[in-house]
C-alpha positions as CSV (number, residue, x, y, z in Angstrom):
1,X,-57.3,126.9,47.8
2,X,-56.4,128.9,45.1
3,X,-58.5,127.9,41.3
4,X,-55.4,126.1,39.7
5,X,-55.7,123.8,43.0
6,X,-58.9,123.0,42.8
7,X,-58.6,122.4,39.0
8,X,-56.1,120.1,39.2
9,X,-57.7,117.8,42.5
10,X,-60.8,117.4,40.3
11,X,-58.9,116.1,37.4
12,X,-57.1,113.7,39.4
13,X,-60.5,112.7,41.1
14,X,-61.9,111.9,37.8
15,X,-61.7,108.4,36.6
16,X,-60.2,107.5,33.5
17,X,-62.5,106.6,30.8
18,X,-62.3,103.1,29.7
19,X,-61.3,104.1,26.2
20,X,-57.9,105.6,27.3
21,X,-56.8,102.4,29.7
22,X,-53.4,101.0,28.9
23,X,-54.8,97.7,26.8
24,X,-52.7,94.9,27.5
25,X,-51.0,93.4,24.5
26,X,-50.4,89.8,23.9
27,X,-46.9,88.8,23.9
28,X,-45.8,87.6,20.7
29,X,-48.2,89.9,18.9
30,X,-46.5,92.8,18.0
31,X,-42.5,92.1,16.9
32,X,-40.4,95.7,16.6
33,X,-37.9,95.9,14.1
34,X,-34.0,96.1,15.4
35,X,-33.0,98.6,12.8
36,X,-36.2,101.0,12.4
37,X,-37.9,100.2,15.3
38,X,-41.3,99.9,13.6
39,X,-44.0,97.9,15.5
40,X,-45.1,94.8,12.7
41,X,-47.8,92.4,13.4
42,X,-46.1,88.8,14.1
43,X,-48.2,87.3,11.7
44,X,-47.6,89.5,8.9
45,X,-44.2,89.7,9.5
46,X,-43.7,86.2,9.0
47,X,-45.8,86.2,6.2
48,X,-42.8,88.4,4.7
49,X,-40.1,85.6,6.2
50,X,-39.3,87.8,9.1
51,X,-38.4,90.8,6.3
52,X,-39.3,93.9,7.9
53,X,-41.2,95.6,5.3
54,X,-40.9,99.2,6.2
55,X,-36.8,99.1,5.8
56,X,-35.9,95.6,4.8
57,X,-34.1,94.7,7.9
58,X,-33.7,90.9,7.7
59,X,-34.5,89.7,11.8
60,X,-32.4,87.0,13.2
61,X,-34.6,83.6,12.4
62,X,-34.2,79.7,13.6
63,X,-33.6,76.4,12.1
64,X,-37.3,75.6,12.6
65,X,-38.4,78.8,11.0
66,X,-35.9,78.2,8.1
67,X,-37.0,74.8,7.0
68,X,-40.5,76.2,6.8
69,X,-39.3,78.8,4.9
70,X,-37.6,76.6,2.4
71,X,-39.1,72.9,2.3
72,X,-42.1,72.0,0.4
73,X,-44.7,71.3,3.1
74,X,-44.8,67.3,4.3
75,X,-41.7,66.8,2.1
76,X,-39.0,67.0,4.9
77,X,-37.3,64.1,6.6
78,X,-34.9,64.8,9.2
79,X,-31.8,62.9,9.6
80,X,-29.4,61.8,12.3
81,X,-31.7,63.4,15.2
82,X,-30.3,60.8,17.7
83,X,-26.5,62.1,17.9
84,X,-26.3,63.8,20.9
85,X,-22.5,66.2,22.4
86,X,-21.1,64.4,24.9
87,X,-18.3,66.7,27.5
88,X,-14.8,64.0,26.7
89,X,-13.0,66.7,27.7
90,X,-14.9,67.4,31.3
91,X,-14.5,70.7,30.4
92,X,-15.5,73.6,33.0
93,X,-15.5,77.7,33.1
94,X,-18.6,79.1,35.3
95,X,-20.3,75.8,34.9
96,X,-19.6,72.6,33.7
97,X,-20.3,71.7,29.5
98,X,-22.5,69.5,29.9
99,X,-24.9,71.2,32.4
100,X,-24.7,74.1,29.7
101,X,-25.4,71.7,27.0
102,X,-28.2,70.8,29.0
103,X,-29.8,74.3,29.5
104,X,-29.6,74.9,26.2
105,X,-31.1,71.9,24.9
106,X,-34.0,72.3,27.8
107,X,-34.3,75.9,26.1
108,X,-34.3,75.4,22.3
109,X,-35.5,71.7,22.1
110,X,-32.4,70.9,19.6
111,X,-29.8,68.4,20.1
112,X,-27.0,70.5,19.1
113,X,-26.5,73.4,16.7
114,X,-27.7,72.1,13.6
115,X,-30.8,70.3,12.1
116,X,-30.1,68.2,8.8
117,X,-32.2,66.3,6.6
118,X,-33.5,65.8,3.2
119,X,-36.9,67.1,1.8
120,X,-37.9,69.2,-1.5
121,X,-37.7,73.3,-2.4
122,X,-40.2,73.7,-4.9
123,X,-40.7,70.1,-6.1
124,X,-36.9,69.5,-6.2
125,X,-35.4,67.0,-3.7
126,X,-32.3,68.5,-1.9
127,X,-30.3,67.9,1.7
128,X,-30.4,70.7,3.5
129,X,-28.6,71.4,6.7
130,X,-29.6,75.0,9.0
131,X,-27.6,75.6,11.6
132,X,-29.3,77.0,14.6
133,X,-27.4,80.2,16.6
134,X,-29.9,80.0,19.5
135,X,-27.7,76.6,20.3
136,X,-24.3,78.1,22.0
137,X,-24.2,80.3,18.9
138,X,-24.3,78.2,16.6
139,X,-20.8,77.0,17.6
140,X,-19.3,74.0,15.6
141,X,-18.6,71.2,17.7
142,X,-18.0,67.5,17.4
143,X,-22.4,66.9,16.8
144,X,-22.7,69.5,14.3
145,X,-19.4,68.2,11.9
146,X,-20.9,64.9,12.2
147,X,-24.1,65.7,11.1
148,X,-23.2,68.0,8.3
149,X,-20.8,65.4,7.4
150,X,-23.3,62.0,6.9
151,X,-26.0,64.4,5.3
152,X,-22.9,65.5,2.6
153,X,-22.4,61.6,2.3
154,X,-26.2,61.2,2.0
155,X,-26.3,63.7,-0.7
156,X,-23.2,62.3,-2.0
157,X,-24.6,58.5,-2.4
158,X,-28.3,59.9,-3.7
159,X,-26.3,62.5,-5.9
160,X,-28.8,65.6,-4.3
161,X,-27.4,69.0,-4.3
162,X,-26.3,70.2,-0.9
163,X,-27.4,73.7,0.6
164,X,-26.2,74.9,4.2
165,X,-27.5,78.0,5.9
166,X,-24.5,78.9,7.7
167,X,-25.2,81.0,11.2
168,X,-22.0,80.6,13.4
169,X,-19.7,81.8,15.7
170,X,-17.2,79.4,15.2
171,X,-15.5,76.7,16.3
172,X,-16.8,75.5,20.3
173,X,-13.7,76.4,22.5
174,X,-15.4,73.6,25.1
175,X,-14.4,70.9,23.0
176,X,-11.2,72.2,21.6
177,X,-9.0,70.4,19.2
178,X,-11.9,68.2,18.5
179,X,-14.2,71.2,16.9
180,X,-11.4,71.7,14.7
181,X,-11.2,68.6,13.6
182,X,-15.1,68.9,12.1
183,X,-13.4,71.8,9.9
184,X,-11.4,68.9,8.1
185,X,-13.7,66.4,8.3
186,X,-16.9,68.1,6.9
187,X,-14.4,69.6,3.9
188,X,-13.1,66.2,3.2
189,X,-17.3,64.7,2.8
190,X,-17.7,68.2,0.4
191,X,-14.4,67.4,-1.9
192,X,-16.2,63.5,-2.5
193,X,-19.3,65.4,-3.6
194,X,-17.6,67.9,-5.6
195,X,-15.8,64.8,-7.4
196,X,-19.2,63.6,-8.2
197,X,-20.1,66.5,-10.0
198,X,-22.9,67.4,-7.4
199,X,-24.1,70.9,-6.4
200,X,-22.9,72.7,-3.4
201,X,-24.6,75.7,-2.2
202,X,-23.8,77.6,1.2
203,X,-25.9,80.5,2.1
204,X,-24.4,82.7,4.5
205,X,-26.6,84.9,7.3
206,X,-25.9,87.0,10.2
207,X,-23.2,85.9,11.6
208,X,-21.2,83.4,9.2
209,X,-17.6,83.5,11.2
210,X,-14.3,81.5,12.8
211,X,-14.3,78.1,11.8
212,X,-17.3,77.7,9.8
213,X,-16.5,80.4,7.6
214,X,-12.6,79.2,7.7
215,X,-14.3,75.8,6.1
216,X,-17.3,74.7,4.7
217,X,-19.2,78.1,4.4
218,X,-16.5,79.5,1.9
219,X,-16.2,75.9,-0.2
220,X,-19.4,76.2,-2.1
221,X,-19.7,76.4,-5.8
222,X,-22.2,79.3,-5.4
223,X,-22.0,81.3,-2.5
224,X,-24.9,83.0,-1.3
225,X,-25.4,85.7,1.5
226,X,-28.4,87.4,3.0
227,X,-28.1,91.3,3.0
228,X,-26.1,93.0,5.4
229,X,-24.7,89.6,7.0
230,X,-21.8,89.9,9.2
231,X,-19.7,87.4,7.8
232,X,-15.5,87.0,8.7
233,X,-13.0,84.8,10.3
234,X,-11.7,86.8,13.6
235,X,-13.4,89.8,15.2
236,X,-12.9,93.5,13.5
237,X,-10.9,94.5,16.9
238,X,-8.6,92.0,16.3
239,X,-7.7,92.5,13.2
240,X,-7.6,96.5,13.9
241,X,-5.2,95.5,16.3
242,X,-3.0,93.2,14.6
243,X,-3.0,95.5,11.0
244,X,-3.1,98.5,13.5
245,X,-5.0,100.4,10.8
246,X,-8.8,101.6,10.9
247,X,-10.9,99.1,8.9
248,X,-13.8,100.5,6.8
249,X,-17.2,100.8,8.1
250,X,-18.3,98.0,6.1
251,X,-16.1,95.6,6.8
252,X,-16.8,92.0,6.9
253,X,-20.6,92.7,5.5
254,X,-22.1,90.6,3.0
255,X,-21.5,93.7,0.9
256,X,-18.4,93.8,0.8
257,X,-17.5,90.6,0.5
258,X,-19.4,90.9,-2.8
259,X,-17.7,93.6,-4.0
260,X,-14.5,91.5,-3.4
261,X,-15.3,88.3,-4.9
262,X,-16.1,86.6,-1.7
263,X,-19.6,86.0,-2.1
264,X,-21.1,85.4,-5.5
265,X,-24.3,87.2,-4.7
266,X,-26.8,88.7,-2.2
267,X,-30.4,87.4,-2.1
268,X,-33.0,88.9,-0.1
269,X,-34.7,86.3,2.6
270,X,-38.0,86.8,0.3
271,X,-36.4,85.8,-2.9
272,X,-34.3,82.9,-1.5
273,X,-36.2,80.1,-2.0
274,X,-36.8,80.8,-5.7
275,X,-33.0,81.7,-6.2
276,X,-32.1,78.5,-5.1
277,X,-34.6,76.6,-7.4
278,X,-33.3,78.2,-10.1
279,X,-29.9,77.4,-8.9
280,X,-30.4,73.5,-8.8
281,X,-32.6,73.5,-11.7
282,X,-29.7,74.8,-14.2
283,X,-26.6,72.9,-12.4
284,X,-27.8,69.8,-10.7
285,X,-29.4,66.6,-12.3
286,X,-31.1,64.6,-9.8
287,X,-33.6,61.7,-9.4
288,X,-36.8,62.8,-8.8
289,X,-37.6,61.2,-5.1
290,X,-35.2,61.4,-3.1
291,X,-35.1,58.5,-0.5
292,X,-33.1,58.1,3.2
293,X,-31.1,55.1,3.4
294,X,-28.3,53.5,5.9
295,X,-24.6,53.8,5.5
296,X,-24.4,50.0,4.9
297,X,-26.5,51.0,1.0
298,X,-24.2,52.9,-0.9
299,X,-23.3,50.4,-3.8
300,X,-27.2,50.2,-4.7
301,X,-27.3,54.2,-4.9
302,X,-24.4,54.6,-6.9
303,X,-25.6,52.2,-9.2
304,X,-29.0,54.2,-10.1
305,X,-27.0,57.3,-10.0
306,X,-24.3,55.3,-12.9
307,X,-26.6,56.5,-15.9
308,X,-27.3,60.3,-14.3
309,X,-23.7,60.9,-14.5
310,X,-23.7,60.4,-18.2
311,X,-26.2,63.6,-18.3
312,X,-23.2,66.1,-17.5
């Protein structure tokens, strides 16, 4: 056996010292960024709002997250939680919609795509509705126009100001002419609250496309977008194909919809929920607790709202 041999037999025969193990690692723990790949601890990084801090990379967060983000703690009341999709179309392509509407509501614990409700950023009462892309992402069908919809008329009767975090990619193909329809419906409930003088505010994340951004998402009276959102109407091949011309790198970015007048401004995750205070605070009169109420109660509304309109 020649001395490199026995060298290396003696360091295999050695054991490891417990220092150098592999140490398990919790899951959950550790999160690593998408974009610089930089190991955060979970804790911290939601302490940031899920803001990497090394290169500001915005991670992908949930309806749940995003009300925690936002709403004042204890201050949130959820609306409409009962409406459930139905399948009126028995539609079917590897498996049927409903058994996929019931995966995903086994696996996210949502109804549908959207969580609405009214609650308070920074003391002051809004209705806010997050749309959830975990949920068929985030597609638009006949649940989520409903619910954006009677939260708009909510707002509308209360006279709140109305802020939707848009996350969508489109229009659900598995209930076809009827998820256009929401497109319609939900910018007929905005055009009632614009008449009312009311604030408006959609605040566009990554992605913000098809039919949401072909309605709603581009109707606000501020429009908002988080950095670096990928935000359009059809997909960049398509349009490379139709135009047959190269697009530019940046194309359909939050950034360059600012620089085109699409979007009136790009607000870091970490400054949102102050931006939006200020927002309401200079264009929106409001009472100052907001309360849930039936369909069957708008005269009474409208009638304490009467003297807030003379405020404008």
């Amino acid at each position: 056996m020649s001395l490199f041999d026995w060298f290396a037999n003696r360091r295999k025969s050695e054991p490891i010292p417990q220092q150098r193990r592999e140490r398990e690692i919790a899951d959950g723990l550790w999160t690593k960024c998408e974009a610089c790949a930089v190991l955060t601890y979970t804790k911290d990084l939601r302490a940031n709002q899920m803001v990497c801090s090394e290169c500001g990379h915005h991670i992908r967060v949930y309806s749940d997250e995003r009300i925690r983000q936002l709403i004042d703690g204890n201050t949130w009341i959820p609306l409409d939680e009962q409406i459930r999709p139905t399948d009126p179309l028995k539609f079917r392509d590897r498996k049927s919609y409903s058994d996929r509407l019931q995966d995903y509501q086994d696996k996210t614990q949502l109804t549908d795509a959207v969580q609405t409700g009214i609650g308070q950023l920074h003391g002051l009462p809004i209705a806010l509705g997050v749309m959830d892309f975990r949920f068929m992402g985030g597609s638009m069908g006949s649940v989520v126009g409903e619910k954006l919809t009677r939260l708009i008329e909510q707002a509308t009767r209360q006279r709140l100001p109305v802020v939707i975090i848009c996350a969508s990619g489109g229009a659900r193909m598995q209930e076809g002419m009827l998820s256009l329809m929401q497109m319609a419906k939900i910018s007929g409930a905005l055009e009632q609250h614009r008449q009312a003088n009311l604030l408006y505010i959609p605040v566009l994340t990554h992605p913000t496309t098809g039919g949401v951004t072909a309605s709603f998402a581009m109707l606000g009276d501020i429009i908002l977008a988080e950095p670096k959102a990928t935000i359009g109407f059809a997909g960049r091949r398509v349009i490379e194909q139709t135009l047959r011309e190269k697009l530019p790198d940046d194309f359909q970015t939050s950034e360059y919809l600012l620089q085109y007048g699409f979007v009136d401004a790009i607000v870091p995750r970490t400054q949102l929920k102050k931006t939006l205070a200020q927002l309401i605070r200079l264009h929106q009169p409001f009472p100052t607790s907001p309360t849930v109420v039936s369909h069957s109660e708008p005269m009474t509304l409208m009638a304490k709202g009467a003297d807030l309109k003379t405020e404008f």
